[in-house]
VEXTI-348491 format. One line per 8 residues: number of its first residue (from 1); their letters; for each residue x, y, z of C-alpha. Coordinates in steps of 0.02 Angstrom, whole numbers, plus 32768, in hexadecimal, padded with zeros to 4 digits. Example, Ala and Ser with C-alpha at 12.3 -4.5 7.8 and 13.67 -1.06 7.14 Angstrom:
// VEXTI-348491
1	as	8267/7F1F/8186  82AC/7FCB/8165
//
This chain:
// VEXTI-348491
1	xxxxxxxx	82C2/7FE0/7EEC  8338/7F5E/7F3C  8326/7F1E/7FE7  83D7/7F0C/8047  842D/7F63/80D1  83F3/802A/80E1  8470/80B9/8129  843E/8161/8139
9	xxxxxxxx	849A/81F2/8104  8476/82B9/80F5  848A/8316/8052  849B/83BB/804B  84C8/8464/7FEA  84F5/84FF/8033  846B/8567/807A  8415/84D5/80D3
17	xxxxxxxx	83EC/84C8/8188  8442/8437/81BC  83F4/8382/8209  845F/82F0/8239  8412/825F/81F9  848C/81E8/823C  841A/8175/8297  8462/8143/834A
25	xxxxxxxx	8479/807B/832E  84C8/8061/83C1  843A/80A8/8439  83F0/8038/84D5  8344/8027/84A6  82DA/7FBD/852A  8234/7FFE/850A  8197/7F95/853D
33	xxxxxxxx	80F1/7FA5/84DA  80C5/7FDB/857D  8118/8071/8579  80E1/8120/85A9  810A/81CF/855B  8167/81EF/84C0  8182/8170/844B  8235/815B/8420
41	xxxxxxxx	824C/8143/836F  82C7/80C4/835E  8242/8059/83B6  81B5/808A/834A  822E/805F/82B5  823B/7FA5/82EC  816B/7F9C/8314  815B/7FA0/8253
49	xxxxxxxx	8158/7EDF/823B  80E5/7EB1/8195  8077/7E33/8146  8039/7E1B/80AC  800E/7DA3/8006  7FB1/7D32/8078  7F68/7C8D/803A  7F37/7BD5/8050
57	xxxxxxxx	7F89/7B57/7FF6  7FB7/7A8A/8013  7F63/7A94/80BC  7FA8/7B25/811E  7FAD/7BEC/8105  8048/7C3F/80C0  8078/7CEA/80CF  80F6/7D74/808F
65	xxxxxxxx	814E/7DC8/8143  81D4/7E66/815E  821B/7E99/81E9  8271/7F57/81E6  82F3/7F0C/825A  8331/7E8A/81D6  8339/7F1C/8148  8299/7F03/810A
73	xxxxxxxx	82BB/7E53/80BB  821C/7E02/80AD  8208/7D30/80CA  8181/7CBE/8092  8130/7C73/812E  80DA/7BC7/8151  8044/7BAF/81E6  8028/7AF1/81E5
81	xxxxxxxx	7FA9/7AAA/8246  8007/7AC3/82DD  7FEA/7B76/82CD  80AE/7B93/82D5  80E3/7C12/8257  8178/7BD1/820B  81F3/7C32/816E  8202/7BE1/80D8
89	xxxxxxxx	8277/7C3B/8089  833C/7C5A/8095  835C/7D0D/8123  83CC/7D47/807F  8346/7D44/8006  82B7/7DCC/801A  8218/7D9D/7FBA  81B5/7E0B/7F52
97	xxxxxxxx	81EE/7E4A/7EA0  81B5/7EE9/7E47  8135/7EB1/7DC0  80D6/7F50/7D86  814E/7FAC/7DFD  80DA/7F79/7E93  80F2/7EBC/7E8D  8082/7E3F/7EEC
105	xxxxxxxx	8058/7D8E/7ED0  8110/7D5E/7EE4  8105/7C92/7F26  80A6/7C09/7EF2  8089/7B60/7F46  8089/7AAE/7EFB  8079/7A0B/7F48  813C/79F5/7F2C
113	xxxxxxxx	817B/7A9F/7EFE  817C/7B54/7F37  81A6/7BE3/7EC6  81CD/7CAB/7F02  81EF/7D3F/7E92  828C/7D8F/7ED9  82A8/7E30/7F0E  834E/7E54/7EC8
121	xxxxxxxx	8333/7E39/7E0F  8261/7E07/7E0A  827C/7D58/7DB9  8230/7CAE/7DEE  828C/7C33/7E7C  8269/7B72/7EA0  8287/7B66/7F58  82CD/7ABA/7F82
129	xxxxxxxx	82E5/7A9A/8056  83AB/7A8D/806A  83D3/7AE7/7FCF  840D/7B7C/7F65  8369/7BC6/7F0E  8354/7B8F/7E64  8325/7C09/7DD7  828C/7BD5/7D8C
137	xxxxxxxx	8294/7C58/7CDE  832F/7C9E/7C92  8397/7D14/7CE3  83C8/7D63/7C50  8323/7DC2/7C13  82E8/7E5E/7C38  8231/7E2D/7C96  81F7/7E3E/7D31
145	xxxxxxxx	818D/7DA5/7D79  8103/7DA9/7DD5  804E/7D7A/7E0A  806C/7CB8/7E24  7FEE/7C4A/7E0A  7FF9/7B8D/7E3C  7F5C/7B17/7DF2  7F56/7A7F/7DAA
153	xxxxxxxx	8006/7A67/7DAD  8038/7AF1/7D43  807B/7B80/7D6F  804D/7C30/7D38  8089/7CC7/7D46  808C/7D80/7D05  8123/7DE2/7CBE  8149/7E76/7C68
161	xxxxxxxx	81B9/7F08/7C26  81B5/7F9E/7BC0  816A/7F49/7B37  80D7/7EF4/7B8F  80A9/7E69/7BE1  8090/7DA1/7BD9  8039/7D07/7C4B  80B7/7C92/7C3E
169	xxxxxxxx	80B3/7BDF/7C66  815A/7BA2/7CD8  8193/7ADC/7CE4  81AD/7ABF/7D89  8270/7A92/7D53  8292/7B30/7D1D  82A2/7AE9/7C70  822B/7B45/7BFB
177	xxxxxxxx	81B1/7BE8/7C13  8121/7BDF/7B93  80CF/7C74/7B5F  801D/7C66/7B74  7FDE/7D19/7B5F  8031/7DC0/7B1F  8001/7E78/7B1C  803F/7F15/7B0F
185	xxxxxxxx	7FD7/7F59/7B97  7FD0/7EF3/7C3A  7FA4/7E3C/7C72  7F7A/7E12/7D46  7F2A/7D84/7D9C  7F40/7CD5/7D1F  7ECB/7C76/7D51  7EAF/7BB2/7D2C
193	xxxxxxxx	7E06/7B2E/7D2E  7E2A/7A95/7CC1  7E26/7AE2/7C22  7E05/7B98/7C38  7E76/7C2A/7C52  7E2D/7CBD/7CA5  7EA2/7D42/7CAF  7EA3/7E1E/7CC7
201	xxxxxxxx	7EC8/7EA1/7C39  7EC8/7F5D/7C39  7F15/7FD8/7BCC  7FD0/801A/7BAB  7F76/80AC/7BC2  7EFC/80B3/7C3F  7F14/807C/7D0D  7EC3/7FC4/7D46
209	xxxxxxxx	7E41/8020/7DC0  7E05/8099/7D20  7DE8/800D/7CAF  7E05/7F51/7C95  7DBA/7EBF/7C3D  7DBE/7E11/7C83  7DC7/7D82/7C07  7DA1/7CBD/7BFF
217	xxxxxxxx	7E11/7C5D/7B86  7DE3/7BA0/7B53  7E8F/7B4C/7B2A  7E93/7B37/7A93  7E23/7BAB/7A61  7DE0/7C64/7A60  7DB7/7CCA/7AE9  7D2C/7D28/7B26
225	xxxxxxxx	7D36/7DC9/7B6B  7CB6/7DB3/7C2F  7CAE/7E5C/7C58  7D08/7F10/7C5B  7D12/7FA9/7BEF  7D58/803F/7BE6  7CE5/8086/7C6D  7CE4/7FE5/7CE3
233	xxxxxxxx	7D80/7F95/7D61  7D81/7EE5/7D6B  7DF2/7EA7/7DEB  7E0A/7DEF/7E3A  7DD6/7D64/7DE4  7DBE/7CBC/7E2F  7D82/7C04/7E04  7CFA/7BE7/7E84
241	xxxxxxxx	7CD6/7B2D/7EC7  7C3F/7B21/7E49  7CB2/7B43/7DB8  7C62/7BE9/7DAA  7CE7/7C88/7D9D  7CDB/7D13/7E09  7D10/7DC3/7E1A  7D07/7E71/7E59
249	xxxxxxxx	7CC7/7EF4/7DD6  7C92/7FB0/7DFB  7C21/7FC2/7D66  7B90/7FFF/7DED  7C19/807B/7E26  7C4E/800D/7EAF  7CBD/7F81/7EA4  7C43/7EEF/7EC1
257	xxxxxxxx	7C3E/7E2D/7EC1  7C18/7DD7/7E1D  7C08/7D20/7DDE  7C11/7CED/7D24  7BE2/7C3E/7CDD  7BAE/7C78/7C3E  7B58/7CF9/7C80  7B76/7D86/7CF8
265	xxxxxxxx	7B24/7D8A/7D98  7B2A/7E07/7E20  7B5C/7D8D/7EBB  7B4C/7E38/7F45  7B15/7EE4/7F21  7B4D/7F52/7FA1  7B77/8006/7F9B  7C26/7FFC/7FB6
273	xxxxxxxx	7CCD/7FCC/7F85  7D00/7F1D/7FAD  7DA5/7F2A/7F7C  7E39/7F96/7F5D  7EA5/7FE7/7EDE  7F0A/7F61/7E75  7FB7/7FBD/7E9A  7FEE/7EFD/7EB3
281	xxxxxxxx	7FC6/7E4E/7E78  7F84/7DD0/7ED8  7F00/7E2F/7F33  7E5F/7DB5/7F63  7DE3/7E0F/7FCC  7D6D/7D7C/7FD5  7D6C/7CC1/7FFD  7D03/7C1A/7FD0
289	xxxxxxxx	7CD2/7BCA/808D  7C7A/7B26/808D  7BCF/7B13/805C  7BBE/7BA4/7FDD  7BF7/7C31/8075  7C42/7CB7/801F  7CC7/7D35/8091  7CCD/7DF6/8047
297	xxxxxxxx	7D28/7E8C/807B  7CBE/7F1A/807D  7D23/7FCE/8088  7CDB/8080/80C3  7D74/80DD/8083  7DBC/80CD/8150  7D86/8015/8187  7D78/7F84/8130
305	xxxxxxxx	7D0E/7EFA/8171  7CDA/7E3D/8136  7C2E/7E19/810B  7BE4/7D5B/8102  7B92/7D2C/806B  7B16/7C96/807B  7AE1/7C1C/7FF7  7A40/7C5F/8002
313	xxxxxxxx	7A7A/7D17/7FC9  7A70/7D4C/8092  7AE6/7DCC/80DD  7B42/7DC9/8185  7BBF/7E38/81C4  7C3B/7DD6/825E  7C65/7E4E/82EE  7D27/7E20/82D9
321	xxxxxxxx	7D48/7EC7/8327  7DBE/7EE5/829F  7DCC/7F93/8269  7E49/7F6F/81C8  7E5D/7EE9/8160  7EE3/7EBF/80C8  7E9F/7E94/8022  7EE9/7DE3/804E
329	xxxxxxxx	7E57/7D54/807A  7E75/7CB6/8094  7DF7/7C1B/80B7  7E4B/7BAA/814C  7DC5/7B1B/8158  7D2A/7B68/81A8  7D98/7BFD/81C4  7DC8/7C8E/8172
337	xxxxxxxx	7E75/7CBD/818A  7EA1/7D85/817C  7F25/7DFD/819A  7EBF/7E7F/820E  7EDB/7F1E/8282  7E7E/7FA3/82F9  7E9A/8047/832C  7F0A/7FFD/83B7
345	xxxxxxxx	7F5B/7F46/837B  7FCB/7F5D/82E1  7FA6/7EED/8260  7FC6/7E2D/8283  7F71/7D7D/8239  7ECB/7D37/8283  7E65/7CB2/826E  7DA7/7CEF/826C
353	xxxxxxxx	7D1D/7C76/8274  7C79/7CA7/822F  7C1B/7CE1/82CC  7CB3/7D5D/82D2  7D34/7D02/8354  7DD3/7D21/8335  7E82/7CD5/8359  7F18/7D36/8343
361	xxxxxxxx	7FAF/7CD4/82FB  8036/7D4E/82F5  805C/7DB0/8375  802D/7E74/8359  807E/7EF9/83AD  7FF2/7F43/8419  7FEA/7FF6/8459  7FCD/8004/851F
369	xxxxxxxx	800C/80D0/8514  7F7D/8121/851C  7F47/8108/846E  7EA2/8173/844F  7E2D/8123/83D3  7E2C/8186/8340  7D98/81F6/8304  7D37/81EE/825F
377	xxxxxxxx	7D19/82AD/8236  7CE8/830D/818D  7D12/83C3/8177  7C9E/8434/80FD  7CE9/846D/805E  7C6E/84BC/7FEE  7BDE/8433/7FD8  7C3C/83A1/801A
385	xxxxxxxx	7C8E/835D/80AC  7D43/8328/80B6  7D4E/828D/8120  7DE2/8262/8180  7E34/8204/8223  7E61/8273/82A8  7EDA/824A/8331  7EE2/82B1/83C8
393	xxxxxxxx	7F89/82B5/8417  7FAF/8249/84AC  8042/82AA/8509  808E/8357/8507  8030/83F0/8544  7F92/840E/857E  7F5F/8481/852F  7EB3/846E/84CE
401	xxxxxxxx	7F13/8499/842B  7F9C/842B/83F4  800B/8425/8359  7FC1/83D1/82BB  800D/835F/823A  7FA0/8357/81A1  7FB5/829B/8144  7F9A/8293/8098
409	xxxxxxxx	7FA2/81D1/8062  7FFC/819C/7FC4  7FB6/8156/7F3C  7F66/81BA/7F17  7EEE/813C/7EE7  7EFF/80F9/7F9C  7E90/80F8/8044  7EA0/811E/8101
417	xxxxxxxx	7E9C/807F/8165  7E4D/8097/8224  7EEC/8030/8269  7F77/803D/82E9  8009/8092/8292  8090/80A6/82EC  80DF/8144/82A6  8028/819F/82BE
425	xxxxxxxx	8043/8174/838C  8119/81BF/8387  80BD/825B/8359  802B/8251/83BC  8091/8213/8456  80F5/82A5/8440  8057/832E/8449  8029/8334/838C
433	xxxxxxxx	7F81/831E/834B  7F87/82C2/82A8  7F03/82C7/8224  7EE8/824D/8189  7EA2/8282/80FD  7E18/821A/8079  7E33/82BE/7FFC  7DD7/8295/7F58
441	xxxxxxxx	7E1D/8228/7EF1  7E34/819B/7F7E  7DFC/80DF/7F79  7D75/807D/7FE0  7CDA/8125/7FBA  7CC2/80ED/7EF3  7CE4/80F8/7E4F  7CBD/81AA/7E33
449	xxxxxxxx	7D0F/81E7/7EB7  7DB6/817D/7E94  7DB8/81E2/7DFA  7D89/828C/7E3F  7E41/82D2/7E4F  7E64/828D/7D8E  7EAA/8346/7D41  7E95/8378/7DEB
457	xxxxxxxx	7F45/834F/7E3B  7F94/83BC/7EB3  7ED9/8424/7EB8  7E4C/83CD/7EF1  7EC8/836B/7F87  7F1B/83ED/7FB0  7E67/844D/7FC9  7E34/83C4/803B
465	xxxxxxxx	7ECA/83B0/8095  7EC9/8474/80C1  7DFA/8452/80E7  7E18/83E7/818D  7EBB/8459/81BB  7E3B/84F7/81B9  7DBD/84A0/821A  7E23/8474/829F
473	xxxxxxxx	7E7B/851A/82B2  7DC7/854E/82BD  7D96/84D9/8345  7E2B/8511/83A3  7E77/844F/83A2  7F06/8484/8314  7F92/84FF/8360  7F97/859F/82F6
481	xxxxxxxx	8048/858E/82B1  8066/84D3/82BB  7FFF/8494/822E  806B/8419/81BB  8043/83BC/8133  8099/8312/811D  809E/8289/8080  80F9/81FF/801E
489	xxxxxxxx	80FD/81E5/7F84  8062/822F/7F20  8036/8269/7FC8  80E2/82C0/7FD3  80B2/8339/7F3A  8011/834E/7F93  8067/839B/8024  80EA/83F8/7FB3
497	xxxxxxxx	8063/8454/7F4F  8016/8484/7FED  80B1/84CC/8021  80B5/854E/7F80  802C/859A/7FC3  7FFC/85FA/806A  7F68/85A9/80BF  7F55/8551/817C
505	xxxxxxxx	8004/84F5/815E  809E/8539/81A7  8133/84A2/8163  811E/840A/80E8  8171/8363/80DF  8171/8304/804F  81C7/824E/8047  81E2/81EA/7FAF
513	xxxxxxxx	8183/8284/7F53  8153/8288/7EB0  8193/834C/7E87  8179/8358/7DC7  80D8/82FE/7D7F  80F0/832E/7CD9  819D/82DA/7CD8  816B/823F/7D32
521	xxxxxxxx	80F8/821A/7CA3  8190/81F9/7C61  8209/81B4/7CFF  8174/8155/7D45  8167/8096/7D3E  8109/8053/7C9E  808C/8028/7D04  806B/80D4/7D59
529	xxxxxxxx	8080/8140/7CD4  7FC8/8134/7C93  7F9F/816B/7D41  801B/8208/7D3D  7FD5/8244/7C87  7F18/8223/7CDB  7F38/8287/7D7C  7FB1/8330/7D41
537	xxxxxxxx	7F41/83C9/7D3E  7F74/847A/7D4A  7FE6/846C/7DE3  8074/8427/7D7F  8125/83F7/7DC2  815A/8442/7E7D  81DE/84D2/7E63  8243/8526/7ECA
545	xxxxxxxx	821E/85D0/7EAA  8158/859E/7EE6  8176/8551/7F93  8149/85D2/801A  815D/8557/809A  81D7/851B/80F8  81F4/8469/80BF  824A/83AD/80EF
553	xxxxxxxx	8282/833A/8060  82A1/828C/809A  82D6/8208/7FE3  8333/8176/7FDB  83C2/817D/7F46  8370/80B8/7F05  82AF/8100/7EE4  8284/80B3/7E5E
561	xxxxxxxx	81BF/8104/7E65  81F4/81C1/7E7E  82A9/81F4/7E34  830F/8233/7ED7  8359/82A5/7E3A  82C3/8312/7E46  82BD/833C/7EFC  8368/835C/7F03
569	xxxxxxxx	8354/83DB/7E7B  82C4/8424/7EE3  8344/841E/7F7A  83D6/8478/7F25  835D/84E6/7ED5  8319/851E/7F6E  83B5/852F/7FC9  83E4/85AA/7F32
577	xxxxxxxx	835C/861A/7F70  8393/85F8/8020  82F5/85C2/8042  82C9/854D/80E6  82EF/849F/80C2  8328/8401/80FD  8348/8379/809A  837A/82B9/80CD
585	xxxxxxxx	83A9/823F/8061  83B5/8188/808D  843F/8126/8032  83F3/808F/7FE3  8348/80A4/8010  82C6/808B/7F95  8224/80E2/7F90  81E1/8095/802D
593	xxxxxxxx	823A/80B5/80C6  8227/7FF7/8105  82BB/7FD8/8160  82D4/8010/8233  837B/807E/81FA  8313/80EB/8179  8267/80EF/81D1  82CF/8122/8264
601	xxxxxxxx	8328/8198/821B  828E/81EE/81C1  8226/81EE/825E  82AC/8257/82B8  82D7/82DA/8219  8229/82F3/8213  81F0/82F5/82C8  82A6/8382/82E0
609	xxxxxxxx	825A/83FA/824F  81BC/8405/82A6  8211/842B/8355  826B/849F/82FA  81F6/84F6/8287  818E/8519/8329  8216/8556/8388  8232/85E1/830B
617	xx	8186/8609/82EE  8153/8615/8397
//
């Protein structure tokens, strides 16, 4: 789970056919966004510069940043109102720690002080200009600290272990922490307004998007329980300029805008999501604007777009031309400051104001390639229609027909944002067609059908994900014998169980893959486990004597989501049985491949057993 410097290595038993995964660090790689023809992937690697955790505080916007070429190590970033970005934090400290095994809200802004959570061990730092960080809690417990909360000069934050969690209250010295609020389920999102506390709880037992119940605590004094139940997600709670608290609820089946001042009021009934999964704190898909002008995401399961609430209970939507948007809003003035992306600008930070103009403030890397704007299609299964993304290759043959790469997204309570991604275009570039998948049990298409795959795991995706595969061999746009399947993480048991059977795939690859279910109930973060017990159905764990497909395993040795253990039992296992299989892992890599070396080095392993699978199938 730590961030630091990433090698790459191969491991392998006998009976393996044999990758070198030693990435080429010395290679001269002058490639232009410009470029034509196949993407190289050492290039693509460095393209995958992030943002996220954006906010406004003490008069400018602040933002978390990674770039692959610096390992992954993520800085907290400063735009004043000279619209320079500056960092704010130390190049040897990454930002971010690993509250609920996801993190998020990991800095918080006073007039005088700054405080980040810190990758390495997930405890609290002052950040003093000139200085060694200061820790704010003691080093010595066993929590991990997240979800800061600055207000009123106190600040709040969330941490927790294997026992539960608290909302603690941290002196700004460092000197005391103050336990406000304990359970043995989970706490998110302290929130402060003079007296009153509102804060998140769900559970030990059950996941934040299945069931939550925000509360309001008087200090001193009891607390009232707003809204949630066991059949209702409350997510987001904020303090609104007219001392009213708002939040996002799906108790119409559709996570939608609420106010509470005493009473709960509907704010904006719409028949759609406006916001996404809680895998991390600190989400905040709306914003307060002057004059009583409300900003809201609204999400289709593939775009997400902001819709302008008036005073007077109006509705506007801003043609910001933005096709994706993170769950990360921010009010600038008379602006609204997002992160935001298209099908062919990655995403970057813009200033939008509310007829829809935008201004971008960090640079995003733009495709001038050839990029084809991706298709919104739906292919039948029974009495329903899989949706999904397709994107036609941009180079290789041309023939009408053209090798497919089946995505199935992690999660896999997760969606499938319409944005440029920069691994989609190295495959496309190179004569692939890649498909993304919104199989049941996605985000951003409702309540119901965020729970559809609960018991289902490893069935009702896997049926999807085989649905678009068999209607594009059938439209004569998938190559008969170079279908794959791809996926990380819960995707990557997606793509495993559809390799134990025979269908329209011919090869899987499954990165950071969860392999056994049943044991990861177990192995799983506290947080995730209620999610693993809702999910497991009658697939069950991934064994080698089921795969019928050739397969690629790509794990780093430091996942702290999925056990690397488990897929390199399924590697040695299948090597037993002399079996096709390749498996790479990355030394030091977590579950997310986020530095250049081990995006790199996955982008080629995976990209070779393709080539090759083809080569002997052909």
């Amino acid at each position: 789970m730590r961030t630091g410097r990433l090698s790459a290595s191969l491991v392998t038993w006998p009976g393996y056919r044999q990758r070198s995964a030693t990435v080429r660090q010395n290679r001269e790689d002058r490639m232009a966004d410009e470029v034509s023809g196949p993407l190289d992937a050492a290039w693509v690697a460095r393209k995958k510069t992030s943002y996220d955790e954006l906010t406004f505080a003490e008069g400018a916007l602040w933002w978390i940043q990674s770039d692959p070429e610096s390992g992954g190590a993520r800085r907290l970033v400063r735009l004043g109102d000279d619209l320079e970005p500056r960092p704010q934090t130390p190049a040897d400290i990454s930002v971010g720690g690993w509250l609920h095994a996801y993190g998020g809200g990991s800095y918080a802004v006073g007039p005088e002080n700054l405080w980040v959570v810190g990758a390495e061990d997930s405890k609290v730092y002052r950040i003093v200009p000139d200085e060694v960080p200061r820790a704010a809690v003691p080093d010595a417990d066993d929590f991990r600290y997240g979800d800061l909360h600055y207000s009123q000069g106190v600040l709040l934050a969330v941490r927790g272990n294997e026992s539960g969690d608290e909302i603690v209250e941290v002196a700004a010295d460092g000197s005391q922490v103050r336990v406000l609020v304990s359970s043995t389920g989970f706490l998110a999102a302290p929130r402060l307004h003079g007296d009153a506390l509102a804060y998140l709880e769900w559970d030990a037992d059950r996941m934040p998007w299945d069931s939550s119940r925000l509360h309001v605590v008087r200090r001193p004094g009891r607390g009232t329980v707003v809204a949630g139940s066991e059949n209702e997600s409350v997510v987001q709670p904020l303090w609104g300029p007219d001392g009213a608290l708002y939040f996002l609820s799906d108790r119409t089946g559709w996570w939608n805008l609420y106010s509470w001042d005493g009473t709960v009021r509907s704010v904006a009934p719409i028949e759609a999501d406006c916001a996404p999964a809680p895998w991390e704190a600190g989400y905040q898909s709306f914003a307060f604007l002057p004059d009583g002008v409300i900003v809201l995401t609204v999400h289709d399961g593939f775009q997400t777009r902001l819709v302008i609430l008036g005073p007077d209970g109006s509705q506007a939507m801003p043609e910001a031309g933005l096709t994706s948007i993170k769950p990360y809003i921010a009010a600038y003035g008379g602006q609204v400051a997002v992160i935001g992306s298209t099908p062919f600008s990655a995403p970057s930070l813009r200033l939008l104001d509310l007829a829809g103009a935008a201004q971008e403030i960090t640079a995003a890397s733009a495709a001038h390639n050839a990029v084809v704007r991706p298709m919104l299609r739906g292919a039948k299964l029974d009495d329903r229609v899989v949706r999904y993304l397709f994107h036609p290759p941009t180079g290789g043959s041309d023939d009408s027909a053209a090798p497919l790469i089946v995505r199935a997204h992690p999660g896999p309570t997760d969606d499938v944002p319409m944005r440029l991604d920069w691994t989609v275009q190295y495959f496309t570039s190179r004569g692939f067609a890649v498909a993304e998948v919104a199989y049941r049990g996605s985000t951003g298409q409702g309540r119901a059908f965020r729970q559809a795959l609960h018991g289902h795991w490893g069935e009702y995706d896997v049926a999807d994900c085989e649905a678009v595969a068999e209607q594009l061999l059938a439209d004569g746009v998938a190559r008969p014998g170079a279908v794959f399947i791809t996926g990380a993480s819960a995707g990557g048991y997606t793509a495993l169980q559809a390799a134990c059977r025979v269908g329209p795939f011919t090869a899987a690859t499954a990165t950071s893959a969860i392999v056994d279910p049943v044991r990861w109930t177990t192995t799983a973060p506290r947080f995730q486990r209620p999610h693993a017990r809702a999910l497991a159905g009658p697939a069950g764990p991934v064994h080698a004597n089921m795969i019928a497909l050739p397969v690629l395993l790509i794990h780093g040795t430091e996942d702290g989501i999925a056990p690397v253990a488990d897929a390199q039992h399924l590697a040695a296992g299948l090597a037993a049985r002399r079996h096709d299989c390749e498996a790479v892992i990355l030394a030091g890599v977590g579950h997310y491949l986020s530095s250049s070396t081990s995006l790199q080095a996955a982008l080629e392993a995976e990209l070779g057993f393709y080539e090759r699978v083809m080569n002997e199938t052909a």
